[in-house]
TIRODREN-514588 format. One line per field, with one value per residue (C-alpha): z, y, x; chain. Coordinates in steps of 0.02 Angstrom, whole numbers, plus 50000, padded with zeros to 5 digits. Each point is the difference from the previous one (the first is absolute). Layout:
N
w [Z_...]
v [Y_...]
u [X_...]
chain [A_...]
# end
This chain:
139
w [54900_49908_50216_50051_49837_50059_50165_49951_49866_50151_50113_49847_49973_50212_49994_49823_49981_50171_50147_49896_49947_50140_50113_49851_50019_50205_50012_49873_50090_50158_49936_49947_50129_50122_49856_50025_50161_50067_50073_50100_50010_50138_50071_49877_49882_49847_50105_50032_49836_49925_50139_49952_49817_50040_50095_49857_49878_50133_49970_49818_50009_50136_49886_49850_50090_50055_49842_49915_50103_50021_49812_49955_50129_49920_49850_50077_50121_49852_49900_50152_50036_49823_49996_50191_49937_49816_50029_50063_49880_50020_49869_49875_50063_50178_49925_49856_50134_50096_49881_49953_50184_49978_49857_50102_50146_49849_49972_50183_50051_49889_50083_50191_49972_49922_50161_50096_49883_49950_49839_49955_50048_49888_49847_50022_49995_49847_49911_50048_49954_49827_49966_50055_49861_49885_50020_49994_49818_50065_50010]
v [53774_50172_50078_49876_50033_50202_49969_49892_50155_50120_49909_49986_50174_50055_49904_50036_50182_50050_49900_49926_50181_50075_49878_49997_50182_50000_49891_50088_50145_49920_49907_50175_50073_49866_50000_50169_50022_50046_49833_50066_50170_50058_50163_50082_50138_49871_49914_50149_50055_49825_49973_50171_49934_49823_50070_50124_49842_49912_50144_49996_49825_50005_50147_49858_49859_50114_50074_49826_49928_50140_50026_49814_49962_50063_49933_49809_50046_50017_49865_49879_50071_49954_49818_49980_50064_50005_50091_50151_50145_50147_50157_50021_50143_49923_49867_50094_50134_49863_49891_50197_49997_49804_50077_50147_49913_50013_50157_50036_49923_50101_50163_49913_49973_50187_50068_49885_49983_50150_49909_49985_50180_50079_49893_50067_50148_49991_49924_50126_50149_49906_49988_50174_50041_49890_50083_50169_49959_50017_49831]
u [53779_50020_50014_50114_50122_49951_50055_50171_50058_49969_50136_50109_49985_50019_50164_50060_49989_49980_50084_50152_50034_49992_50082_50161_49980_50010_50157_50082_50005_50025_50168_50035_49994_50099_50155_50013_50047_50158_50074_50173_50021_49887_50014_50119_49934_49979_49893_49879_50003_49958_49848_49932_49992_49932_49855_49959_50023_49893_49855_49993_49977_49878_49884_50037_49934_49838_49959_50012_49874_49916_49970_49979_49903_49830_49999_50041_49868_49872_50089_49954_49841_49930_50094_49890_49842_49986_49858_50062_50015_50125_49996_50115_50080_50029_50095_50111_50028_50082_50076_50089_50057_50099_50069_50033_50117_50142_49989_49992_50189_50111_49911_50018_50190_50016_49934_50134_50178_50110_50036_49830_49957_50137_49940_49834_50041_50126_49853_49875_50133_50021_49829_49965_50134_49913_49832_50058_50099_50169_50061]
chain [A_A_A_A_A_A_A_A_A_A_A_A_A_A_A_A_A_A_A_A_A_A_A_A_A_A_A_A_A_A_A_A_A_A_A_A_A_A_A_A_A_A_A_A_A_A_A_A_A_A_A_A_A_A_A_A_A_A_A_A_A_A_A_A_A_A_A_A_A_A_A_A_A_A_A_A_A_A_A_A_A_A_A_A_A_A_A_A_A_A_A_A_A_A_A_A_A_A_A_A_A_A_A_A_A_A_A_A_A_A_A_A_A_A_A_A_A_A_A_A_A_A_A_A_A_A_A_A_A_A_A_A_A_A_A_A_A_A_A]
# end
């Protein structure tokens, strides 16, 4: 009884925190991706300009989608793991250190996009200049 309740909360948790999420995350970006392309003005300088930006949109989302999995991944692998075998015993550590990394894949896409958008560049740095300021006294 208790493994087969085990085993059912283990597919609730694969699809609920881990497929569905992803998946939602995956078309997102997708649709995206296919609104923003130019439709009509091929070959003109617009054109070029706007295909240079979509495939620079199209690698921040790419390094979005990887880190996600790649940093939730863990922790639903343990999370499944122990609803299979309820047995199994992982140490403390290992599983904080990768519950950190879900939490982690947030903090991760404001610095992907930074790397990738002017407009997200210049804000970091006016917020790193202020808080230089700040620390210093001057501000």
């Amino acid at each position: 009884m208790l493994q087969d309740f085990s085993v059912d909360y283990t597919k609730l948790y694969l699809f609920s925190e881990f497929v569905i999420p992803t998946s939602l995350i995956i078309y997102t970006n997708i649709m995206i991706v296919h609104l923003s392309k130019d439709k009509g003005r091929a070959g003109t300088k617009e054109a070029t300009q706007e295909a240079t930006v979509n495939k620079k949109i199209l690698k921040a989302m790419m390094l979005v989608i990887f880190f996600y999995v790649i940093l939730n991944f863990p922790a639903a692998a343990i999370r499944i793991s122990k609803g299979i075998f309820p047995d199994i015993s992982f140490p403390d550590f290992t599983t904080s250190f990768f519950q950190v990394g879900q939490f982690m894949a947030s903090v991760v896409n404001p610095l992907i996009y930074g790397l990738f958008r002017a407009d997200f560049q210049s804000a970091f740095i006016k917020v790193k200049k202020d808080l230089v300021k700040l620390l210093k006294g001057e501000a």
